[in-house]
mmCIF entry with sequence, helices, sheets and N, C-alpha, C, O atoms, coordinates in Angstrom:
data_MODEL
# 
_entry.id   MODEL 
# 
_entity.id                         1 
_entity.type                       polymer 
_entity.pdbx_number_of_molecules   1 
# 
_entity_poly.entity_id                      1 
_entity_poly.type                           'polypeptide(L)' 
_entity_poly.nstd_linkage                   no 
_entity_poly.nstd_monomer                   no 
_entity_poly.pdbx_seq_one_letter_code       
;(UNK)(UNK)(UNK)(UNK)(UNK)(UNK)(UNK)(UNK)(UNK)(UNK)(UNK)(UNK)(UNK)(UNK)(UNK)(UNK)
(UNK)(UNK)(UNK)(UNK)(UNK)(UNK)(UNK)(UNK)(UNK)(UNK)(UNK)(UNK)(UNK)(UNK)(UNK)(UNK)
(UNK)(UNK)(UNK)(UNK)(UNK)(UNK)(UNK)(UNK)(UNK)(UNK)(UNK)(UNK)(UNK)(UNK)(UNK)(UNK)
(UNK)
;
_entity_poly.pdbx_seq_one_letter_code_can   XXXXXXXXXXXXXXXXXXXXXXXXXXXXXXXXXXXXXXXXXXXXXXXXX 
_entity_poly.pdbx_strand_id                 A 
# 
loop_
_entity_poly_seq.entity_id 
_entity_poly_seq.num 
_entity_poly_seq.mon_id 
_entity_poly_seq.hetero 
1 1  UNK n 
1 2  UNK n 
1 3  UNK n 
1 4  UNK n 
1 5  UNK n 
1 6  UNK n 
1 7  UNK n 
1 8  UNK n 
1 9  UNK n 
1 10 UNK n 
1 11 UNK n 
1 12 UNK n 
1 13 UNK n 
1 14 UNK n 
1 15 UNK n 
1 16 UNK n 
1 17 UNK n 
1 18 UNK n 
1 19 UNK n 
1 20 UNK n 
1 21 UNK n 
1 22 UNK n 
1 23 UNK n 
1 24 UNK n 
1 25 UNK n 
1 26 UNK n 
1 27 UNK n 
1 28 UNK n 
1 29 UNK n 
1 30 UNK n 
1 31 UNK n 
1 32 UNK n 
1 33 UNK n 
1 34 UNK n 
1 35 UNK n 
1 36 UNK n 
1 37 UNK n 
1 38 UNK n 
1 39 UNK n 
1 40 UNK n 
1 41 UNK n 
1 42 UNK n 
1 43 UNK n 
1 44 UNK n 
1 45 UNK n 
1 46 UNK n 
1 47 UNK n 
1 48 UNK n 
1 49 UNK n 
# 
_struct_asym.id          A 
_struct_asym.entity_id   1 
# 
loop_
_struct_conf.conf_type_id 
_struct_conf.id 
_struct_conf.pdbx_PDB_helix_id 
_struct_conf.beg_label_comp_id 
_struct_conf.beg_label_asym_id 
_struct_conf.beg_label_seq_id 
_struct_conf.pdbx_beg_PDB_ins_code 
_struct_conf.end_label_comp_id 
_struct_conf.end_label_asym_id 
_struct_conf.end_label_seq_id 
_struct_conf.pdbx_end_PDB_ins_code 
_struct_conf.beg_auth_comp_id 
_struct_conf.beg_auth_asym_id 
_struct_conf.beg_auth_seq_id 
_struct_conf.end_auth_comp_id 
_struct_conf.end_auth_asym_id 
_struct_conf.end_auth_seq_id 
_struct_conf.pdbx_PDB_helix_class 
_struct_conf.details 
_struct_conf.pdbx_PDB_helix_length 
HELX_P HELX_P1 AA1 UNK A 2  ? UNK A 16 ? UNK A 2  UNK A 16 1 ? 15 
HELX_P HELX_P2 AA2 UNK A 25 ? UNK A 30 ? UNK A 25 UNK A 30 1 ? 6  
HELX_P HELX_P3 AA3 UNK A 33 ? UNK A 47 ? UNK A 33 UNK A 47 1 ? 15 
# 
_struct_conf_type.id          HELX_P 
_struct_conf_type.criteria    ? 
_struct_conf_type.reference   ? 
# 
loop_
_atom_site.group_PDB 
_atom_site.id 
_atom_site.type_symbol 
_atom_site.label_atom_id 
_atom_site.label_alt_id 
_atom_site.label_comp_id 
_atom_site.label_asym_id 
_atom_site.label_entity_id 
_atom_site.label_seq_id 
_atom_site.pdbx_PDB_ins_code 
_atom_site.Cartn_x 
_atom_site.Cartn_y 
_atom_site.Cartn_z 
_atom_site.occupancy 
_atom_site.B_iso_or_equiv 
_atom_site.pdbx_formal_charge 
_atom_site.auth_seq_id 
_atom_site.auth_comp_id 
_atom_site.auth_asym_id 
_atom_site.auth_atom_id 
_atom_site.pdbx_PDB_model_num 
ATOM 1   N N  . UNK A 1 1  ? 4.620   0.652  -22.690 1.00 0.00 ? 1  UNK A N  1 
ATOM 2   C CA . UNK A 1 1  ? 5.758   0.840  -23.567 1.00 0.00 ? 1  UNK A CA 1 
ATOM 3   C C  . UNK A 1 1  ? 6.504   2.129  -23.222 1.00 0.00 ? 1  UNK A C  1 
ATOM 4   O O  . UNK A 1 1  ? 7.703   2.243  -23.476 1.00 0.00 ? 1  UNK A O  1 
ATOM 5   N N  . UNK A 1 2  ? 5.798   3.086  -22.649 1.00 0.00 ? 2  UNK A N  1 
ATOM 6   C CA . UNK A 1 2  ? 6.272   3.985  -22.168 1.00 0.00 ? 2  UNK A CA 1 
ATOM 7   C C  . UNK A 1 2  ? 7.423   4.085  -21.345 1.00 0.00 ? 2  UNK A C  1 
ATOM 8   O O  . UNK A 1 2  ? 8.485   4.676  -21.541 1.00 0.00 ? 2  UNK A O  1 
ATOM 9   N N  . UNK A 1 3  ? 6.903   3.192  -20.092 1.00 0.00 ? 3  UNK A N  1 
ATOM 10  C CA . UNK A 1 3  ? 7.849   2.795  -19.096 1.00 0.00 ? 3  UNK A CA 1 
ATOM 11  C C  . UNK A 1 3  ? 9.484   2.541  -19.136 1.00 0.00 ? 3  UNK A C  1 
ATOM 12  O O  . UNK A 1 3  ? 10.468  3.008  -18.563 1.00 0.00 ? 3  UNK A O  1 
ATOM 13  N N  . UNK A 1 4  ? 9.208   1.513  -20.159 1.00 0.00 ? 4  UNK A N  1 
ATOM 14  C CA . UNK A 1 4  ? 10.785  1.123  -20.382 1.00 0.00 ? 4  UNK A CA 1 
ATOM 15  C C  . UNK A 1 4  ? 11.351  1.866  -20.769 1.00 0.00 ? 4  UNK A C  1 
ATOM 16  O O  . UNK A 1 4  ? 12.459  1.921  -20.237 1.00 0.00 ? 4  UNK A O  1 
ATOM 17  N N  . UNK A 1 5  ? 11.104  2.898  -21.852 1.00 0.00 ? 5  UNK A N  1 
ATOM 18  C CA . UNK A 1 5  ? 11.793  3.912  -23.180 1.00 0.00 ? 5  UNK A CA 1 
ATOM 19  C C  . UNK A 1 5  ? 12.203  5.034  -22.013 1.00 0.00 ? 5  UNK A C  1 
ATOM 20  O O  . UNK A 1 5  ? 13.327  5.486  -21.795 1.00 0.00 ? 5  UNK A O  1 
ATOM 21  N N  . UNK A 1 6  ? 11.180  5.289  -21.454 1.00 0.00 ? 6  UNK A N  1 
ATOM 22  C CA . UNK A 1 6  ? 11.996  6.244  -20.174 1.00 0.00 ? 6  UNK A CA 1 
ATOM 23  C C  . UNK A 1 6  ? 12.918  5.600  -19.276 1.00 0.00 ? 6  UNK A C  1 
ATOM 24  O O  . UNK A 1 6  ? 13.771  6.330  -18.770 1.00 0.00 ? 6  UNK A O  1 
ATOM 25  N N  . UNK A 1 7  ? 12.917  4.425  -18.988 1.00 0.00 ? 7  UNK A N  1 
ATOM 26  C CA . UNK A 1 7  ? 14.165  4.138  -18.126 1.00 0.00 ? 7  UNK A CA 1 
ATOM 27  C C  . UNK A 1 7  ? 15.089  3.754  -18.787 1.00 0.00 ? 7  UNK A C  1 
ATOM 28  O O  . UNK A 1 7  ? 16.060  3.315  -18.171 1.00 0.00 ? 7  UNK A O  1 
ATOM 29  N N  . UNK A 1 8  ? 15.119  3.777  -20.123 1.00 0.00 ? 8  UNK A N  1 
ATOM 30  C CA . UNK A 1 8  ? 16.306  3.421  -20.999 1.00 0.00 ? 8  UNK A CA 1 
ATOM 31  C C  . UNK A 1 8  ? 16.706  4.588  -21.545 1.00 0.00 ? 8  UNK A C  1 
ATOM 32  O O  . UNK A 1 8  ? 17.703  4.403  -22.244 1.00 0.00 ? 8  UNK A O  1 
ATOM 33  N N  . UNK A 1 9  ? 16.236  6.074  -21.513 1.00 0.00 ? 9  UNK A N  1 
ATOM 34  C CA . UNK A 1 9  ? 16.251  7.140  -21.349 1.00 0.00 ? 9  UNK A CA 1 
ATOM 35  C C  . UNK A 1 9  ? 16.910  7.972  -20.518 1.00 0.00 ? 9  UNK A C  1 
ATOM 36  O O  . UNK A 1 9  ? 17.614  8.939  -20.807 1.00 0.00 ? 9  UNK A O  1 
ATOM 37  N N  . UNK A 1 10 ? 16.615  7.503  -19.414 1.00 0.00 ? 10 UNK A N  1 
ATOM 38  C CA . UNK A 1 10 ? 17.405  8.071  -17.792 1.00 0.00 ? 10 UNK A CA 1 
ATOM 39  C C  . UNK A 1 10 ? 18.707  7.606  -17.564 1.00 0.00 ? 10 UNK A C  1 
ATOM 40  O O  . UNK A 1 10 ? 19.646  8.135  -16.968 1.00 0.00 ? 10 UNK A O  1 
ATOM 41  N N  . UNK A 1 11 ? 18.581  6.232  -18.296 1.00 0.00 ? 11 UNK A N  1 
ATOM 42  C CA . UNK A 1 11 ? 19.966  5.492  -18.255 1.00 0.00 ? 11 UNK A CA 1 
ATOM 43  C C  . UNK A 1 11 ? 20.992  6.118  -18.839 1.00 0.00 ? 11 UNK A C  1 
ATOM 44  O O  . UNK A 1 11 ? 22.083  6.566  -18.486 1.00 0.00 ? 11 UNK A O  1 
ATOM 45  N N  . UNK A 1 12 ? 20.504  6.054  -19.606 1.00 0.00 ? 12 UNK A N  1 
ATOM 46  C CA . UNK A 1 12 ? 21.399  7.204  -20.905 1.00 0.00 ? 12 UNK A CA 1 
ATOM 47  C C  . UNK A 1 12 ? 21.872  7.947  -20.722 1.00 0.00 ? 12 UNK A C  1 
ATOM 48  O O  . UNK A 1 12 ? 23.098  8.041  -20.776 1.00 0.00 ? 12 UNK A O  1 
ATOM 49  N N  . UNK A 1 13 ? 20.938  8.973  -20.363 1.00 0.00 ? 13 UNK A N  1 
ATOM 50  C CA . UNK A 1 13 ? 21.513  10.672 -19.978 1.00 0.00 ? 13 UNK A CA 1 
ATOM 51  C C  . UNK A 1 13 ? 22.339  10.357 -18.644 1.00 0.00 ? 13 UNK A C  1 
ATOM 52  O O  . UNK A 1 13 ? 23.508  10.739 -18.585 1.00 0.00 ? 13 UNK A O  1 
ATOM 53  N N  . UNK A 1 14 ? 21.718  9.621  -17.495 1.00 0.00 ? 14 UNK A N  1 
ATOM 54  C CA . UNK A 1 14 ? 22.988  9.571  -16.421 1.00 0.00 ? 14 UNK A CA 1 
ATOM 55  C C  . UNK A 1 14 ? 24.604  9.164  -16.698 1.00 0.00 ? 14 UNK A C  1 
ATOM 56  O O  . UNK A 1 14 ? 25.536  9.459  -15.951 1.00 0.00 ? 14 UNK A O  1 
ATOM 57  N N  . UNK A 1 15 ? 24.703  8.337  -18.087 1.00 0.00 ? 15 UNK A N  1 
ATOM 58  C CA . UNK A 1 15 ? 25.751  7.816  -17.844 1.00 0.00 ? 15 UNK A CA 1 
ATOM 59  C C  . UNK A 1 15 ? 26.637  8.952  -18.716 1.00 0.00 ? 15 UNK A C  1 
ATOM 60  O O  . UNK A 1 15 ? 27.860  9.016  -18.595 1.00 0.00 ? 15 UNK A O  1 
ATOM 61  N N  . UNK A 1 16 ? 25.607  10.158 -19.925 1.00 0.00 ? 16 UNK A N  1 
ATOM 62  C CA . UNK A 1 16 ? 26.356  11.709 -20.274 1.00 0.00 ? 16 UNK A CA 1 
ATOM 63  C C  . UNK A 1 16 ? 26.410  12.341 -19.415 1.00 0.00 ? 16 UNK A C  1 
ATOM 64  O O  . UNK A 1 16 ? 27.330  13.159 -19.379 1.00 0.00 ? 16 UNK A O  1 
ATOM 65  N N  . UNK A 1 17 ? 25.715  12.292 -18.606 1.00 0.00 ? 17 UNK A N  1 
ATOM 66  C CA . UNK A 1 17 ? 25.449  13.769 -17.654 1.00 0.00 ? 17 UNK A CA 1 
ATOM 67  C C  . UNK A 1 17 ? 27.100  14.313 -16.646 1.00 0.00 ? 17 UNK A C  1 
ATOM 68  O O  . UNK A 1 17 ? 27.677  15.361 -16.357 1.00 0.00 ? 17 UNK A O  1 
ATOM 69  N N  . UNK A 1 18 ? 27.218  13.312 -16.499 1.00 0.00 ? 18 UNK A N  1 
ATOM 70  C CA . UNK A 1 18 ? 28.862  13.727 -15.592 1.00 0.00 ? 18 UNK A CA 1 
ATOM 71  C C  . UNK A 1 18 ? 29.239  12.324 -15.989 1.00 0.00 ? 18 UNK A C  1 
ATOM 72  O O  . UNK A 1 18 ? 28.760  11.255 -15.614 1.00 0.00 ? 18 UNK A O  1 
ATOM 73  N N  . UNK A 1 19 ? 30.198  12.578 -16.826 1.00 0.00 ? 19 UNK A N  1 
ATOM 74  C CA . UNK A 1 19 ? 30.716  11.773 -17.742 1.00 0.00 ? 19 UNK A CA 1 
ATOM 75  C C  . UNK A 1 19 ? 31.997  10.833 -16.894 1.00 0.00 ? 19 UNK A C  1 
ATOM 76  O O  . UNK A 1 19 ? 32.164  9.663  -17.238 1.00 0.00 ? 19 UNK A O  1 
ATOM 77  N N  . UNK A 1 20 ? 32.585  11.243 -16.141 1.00 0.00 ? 20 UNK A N  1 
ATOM 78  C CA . UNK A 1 20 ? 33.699  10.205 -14.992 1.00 0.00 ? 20 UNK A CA 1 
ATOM 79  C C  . UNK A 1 20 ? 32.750  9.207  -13.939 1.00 0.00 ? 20 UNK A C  1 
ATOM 80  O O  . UNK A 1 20 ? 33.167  8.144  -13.480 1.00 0.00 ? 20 UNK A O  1 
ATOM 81  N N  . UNK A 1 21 ? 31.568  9.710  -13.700 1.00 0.00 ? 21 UNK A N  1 
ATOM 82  C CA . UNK A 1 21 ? 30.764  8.965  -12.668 1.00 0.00 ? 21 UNK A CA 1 
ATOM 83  C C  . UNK A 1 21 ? 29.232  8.995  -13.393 1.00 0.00 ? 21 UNK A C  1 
ATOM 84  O O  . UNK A 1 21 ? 28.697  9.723  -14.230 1.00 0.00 ? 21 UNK A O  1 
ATOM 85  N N  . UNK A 1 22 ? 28.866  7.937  -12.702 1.00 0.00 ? 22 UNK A N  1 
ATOM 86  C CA . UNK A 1 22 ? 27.155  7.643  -12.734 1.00 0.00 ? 22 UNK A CA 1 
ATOM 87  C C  . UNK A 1 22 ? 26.088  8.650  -12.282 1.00 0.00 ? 22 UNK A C  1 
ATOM 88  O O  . UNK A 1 22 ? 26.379  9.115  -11.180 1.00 0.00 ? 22 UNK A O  1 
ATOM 89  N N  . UNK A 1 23 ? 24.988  9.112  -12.770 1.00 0.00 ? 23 UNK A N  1 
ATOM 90  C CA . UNK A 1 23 ? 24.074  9.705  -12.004 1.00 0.00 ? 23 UNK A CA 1 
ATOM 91  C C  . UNK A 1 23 ? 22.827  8.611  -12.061 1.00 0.00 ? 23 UNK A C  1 
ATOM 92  O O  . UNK A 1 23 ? 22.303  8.328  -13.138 1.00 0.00 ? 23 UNK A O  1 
ATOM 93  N N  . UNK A 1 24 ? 22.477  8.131  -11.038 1.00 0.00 ? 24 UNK A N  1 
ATOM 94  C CA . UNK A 1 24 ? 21.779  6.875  -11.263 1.00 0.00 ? 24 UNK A CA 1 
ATOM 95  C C  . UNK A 1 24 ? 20.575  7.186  -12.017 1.00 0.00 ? 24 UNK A C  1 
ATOM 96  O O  . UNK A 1 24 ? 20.361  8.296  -12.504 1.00 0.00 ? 24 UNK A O  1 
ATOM 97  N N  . UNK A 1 25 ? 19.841  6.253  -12.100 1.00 0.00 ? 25 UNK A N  1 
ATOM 98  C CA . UNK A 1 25 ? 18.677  6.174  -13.126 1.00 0.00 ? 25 UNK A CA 1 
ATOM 99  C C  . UNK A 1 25 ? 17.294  6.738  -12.460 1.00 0.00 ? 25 UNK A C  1 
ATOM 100 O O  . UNK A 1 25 ? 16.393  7.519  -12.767 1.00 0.00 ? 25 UNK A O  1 
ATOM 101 N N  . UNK A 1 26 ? 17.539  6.151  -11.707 1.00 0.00 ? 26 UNK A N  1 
ATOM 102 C CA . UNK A 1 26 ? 16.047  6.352  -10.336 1.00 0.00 ? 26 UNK A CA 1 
ATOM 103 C C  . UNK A 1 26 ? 15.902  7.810  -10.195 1.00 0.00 ? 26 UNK A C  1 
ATOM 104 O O  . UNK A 1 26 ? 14.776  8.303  -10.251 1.00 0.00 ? 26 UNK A O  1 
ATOM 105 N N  . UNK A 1 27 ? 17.396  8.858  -9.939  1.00 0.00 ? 27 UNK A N  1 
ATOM 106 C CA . UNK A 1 27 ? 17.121  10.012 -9.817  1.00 0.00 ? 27 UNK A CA 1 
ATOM 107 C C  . UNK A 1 27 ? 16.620  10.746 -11.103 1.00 0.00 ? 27 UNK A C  1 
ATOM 108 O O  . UNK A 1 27 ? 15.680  11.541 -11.130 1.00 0.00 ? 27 UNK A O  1 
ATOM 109 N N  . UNK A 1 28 ? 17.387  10.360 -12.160 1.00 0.00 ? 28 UNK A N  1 
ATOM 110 C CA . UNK A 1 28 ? 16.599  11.277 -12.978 1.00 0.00 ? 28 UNK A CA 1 
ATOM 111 C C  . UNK A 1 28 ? 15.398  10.706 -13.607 1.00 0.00 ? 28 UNK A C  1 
ATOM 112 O O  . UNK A 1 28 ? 14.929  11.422 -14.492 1.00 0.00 ? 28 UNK A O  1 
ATOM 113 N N  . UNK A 1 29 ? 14.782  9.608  -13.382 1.00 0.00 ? 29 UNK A N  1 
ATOM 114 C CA . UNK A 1 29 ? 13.275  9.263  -13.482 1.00 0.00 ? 29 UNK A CA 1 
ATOM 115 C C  . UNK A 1 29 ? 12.890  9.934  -12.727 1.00 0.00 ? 29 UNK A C  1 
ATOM 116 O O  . UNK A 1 29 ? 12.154  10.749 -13.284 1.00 0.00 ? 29 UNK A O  1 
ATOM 117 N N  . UNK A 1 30 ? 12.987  10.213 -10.985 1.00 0.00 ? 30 UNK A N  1 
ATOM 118 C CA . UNK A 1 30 ? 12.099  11.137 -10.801 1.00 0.00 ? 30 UNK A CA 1 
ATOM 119 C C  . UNK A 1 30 ? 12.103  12.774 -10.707 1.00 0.00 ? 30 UNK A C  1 
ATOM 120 O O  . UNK A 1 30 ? 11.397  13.476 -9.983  1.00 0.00 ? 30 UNK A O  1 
ATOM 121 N N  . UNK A 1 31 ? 12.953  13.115 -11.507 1.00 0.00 ? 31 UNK A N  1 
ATOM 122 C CA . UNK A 1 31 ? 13.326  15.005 -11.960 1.00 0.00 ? 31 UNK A CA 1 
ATOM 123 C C  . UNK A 1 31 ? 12.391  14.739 -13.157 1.00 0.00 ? 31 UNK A C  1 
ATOM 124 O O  . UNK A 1 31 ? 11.923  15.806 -13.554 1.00 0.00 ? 31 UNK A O  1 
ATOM 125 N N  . UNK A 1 32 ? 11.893  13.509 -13.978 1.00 0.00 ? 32 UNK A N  1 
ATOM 126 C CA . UNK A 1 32 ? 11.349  13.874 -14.832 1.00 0.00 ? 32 UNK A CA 1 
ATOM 127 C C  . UNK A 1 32 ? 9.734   13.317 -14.415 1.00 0.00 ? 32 UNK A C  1 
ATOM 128 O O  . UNK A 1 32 ? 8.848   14.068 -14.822 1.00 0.00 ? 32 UNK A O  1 
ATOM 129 N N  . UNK A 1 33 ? 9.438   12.532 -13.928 1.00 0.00 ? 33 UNK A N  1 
ATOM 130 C CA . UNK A 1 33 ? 8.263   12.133 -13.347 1.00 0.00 ? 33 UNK A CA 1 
ATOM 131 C C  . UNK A 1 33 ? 7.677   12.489 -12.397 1.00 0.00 ? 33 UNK A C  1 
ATOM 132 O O  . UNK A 1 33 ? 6.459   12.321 -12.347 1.00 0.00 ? 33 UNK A O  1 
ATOM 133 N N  . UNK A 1 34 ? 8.387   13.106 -11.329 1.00 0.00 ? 34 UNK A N  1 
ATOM 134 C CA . UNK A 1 34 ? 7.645   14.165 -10.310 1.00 0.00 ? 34 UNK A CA 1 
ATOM 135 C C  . UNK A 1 34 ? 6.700   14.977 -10.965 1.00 0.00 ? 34 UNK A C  1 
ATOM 136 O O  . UNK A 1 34 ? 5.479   14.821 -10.949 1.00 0.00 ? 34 UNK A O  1 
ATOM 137 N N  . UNK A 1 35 ? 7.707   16.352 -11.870 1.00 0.00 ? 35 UNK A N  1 
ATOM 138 C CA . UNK A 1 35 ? 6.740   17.200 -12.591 1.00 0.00 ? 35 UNK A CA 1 
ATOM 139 C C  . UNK A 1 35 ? 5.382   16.859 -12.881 1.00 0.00 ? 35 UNK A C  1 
ATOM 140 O O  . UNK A 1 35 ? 4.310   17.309 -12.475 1.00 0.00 ? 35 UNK A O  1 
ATOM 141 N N  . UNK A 1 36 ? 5.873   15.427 -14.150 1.00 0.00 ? 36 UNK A N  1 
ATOM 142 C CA . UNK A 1 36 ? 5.092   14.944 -14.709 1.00 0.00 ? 36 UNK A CA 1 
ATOM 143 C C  . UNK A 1 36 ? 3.264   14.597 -14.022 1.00 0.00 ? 36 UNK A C  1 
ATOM 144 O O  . UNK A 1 36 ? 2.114   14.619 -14.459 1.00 0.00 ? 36 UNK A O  1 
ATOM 145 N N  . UNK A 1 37 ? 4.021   14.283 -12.650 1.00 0.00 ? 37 UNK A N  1 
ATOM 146 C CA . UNK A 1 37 ? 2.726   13.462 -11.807 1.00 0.00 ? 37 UNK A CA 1 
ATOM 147 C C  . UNK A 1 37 ? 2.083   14.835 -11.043 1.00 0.00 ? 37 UNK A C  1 
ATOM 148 O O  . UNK A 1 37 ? 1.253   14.583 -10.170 1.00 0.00 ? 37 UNK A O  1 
ATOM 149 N N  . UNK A 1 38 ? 2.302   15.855 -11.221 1.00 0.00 ? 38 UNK A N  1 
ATOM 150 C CA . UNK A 1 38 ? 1.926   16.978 -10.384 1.00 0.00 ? 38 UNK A CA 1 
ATOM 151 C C  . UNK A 1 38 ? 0.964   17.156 -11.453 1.00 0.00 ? 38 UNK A C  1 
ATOM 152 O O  . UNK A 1 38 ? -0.233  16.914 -11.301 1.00 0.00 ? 38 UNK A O  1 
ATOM 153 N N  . UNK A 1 39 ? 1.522   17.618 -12.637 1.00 0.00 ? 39 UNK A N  1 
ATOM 154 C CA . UNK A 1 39 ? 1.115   18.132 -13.625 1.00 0.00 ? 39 UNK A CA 1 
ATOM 155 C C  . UNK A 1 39 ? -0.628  16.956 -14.058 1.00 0.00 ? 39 UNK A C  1 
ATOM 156 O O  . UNK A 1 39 ? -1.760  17.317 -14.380 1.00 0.00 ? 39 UNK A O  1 
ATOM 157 N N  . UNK A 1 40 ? -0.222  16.008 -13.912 1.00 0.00 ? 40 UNK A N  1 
ATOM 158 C CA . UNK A 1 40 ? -1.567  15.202 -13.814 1.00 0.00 ? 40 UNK A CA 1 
ATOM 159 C C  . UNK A 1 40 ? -2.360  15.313 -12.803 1.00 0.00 ? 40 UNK A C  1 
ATOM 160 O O  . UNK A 1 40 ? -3.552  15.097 -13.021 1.00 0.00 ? 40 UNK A O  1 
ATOM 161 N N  . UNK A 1 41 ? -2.062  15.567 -11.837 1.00 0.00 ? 41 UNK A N  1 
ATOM 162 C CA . UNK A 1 41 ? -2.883  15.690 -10.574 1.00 0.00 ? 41 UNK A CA 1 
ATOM 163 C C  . UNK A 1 41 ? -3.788  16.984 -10.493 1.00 0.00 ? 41 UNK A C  1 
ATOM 164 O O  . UNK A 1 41 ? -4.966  17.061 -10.143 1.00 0.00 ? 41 UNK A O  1 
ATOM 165 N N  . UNK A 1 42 ? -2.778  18.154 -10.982 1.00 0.00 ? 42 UNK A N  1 
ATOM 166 C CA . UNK A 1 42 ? -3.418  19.405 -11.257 1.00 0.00 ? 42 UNK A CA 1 
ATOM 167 C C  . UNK A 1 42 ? -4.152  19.507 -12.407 1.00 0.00 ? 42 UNK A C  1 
ATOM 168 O O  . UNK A 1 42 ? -4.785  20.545 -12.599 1.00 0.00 ? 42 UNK A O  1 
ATOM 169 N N  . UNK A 1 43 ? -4.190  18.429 -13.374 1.00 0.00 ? 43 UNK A N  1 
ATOM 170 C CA . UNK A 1 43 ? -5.396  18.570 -14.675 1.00 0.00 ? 43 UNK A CA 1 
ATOM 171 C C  . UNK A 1 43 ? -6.675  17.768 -14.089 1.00 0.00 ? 43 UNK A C  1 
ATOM 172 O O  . UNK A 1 43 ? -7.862  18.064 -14.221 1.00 0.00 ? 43 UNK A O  1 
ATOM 173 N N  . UNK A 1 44 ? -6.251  16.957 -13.583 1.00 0.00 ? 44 UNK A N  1 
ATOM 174 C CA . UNK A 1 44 ? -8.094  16.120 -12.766 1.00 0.00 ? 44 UNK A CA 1 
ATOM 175 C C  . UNK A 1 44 ? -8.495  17.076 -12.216 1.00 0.00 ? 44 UNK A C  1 
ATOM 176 O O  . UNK A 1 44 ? -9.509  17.544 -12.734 1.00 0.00 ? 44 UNK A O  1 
ATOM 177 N N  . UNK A 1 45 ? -7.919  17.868 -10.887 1.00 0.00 ? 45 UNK A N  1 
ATOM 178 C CA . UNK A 1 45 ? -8.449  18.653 -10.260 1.00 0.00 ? 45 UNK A CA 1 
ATOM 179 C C  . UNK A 1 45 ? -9.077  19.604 -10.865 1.00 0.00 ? 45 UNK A C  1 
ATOM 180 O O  . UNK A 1 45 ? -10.149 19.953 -10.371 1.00 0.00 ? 45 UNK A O  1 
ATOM 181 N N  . UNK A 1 46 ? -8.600  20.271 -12.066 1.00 0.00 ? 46 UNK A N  1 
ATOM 182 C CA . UNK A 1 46 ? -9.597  21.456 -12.354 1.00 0.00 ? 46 UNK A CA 1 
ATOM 183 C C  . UNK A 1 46 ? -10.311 20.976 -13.473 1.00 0.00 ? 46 UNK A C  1 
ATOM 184 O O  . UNK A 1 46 ? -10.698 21.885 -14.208 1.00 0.00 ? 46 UNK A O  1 
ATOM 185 N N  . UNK A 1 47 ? -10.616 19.797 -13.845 1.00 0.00 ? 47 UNK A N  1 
ATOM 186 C CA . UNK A 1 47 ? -11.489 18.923 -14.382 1.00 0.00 ? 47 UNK A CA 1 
ATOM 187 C C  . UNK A 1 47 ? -12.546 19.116 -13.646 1.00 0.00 ? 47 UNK A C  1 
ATOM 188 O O  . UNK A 1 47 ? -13.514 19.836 -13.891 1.00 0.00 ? 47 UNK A O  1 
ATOM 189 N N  . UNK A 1 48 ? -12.232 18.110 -12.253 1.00 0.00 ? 48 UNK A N  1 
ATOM 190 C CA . UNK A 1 48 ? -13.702 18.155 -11.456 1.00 0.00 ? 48 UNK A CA 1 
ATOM 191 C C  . UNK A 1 48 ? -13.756 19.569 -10.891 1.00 0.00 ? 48 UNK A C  1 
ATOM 192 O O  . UNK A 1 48 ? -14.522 19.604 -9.929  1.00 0.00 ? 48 UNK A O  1 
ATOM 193 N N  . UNK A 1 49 ? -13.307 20.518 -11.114 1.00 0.00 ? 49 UNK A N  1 
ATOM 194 C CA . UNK A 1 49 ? -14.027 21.854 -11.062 1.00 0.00 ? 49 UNK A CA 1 
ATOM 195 C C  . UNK A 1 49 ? -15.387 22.221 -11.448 1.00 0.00 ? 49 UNK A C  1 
ATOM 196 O O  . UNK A 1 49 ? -15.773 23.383 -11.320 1.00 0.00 ? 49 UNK A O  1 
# 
């Protein structure tokens, strides 16, 4: 359920973000999901610490 609400999310803000043109969806899914997936990667790791 997650999934969708964020790409209906990204949709959104691209079509405020620069309001004469599109900023597609894909990019700002991943300005917000990159972080996101680092940020998970770096909590396992110092888990299995």
């Amino acid at each position: 359920m997650l999934a969708p609400c964020l790409l209906l999310a990204a949709d959104i803000a691209g079509r405020l973000i620069a309001r004469p043109v599109e900023v597609q969806a894909g990019i700002l899914v991943a300005f917000i999901g990159g972080p996101f997936f680092i940020a998970l990667v770096r909590r396992r790791r110092l888990a299995e610490l």
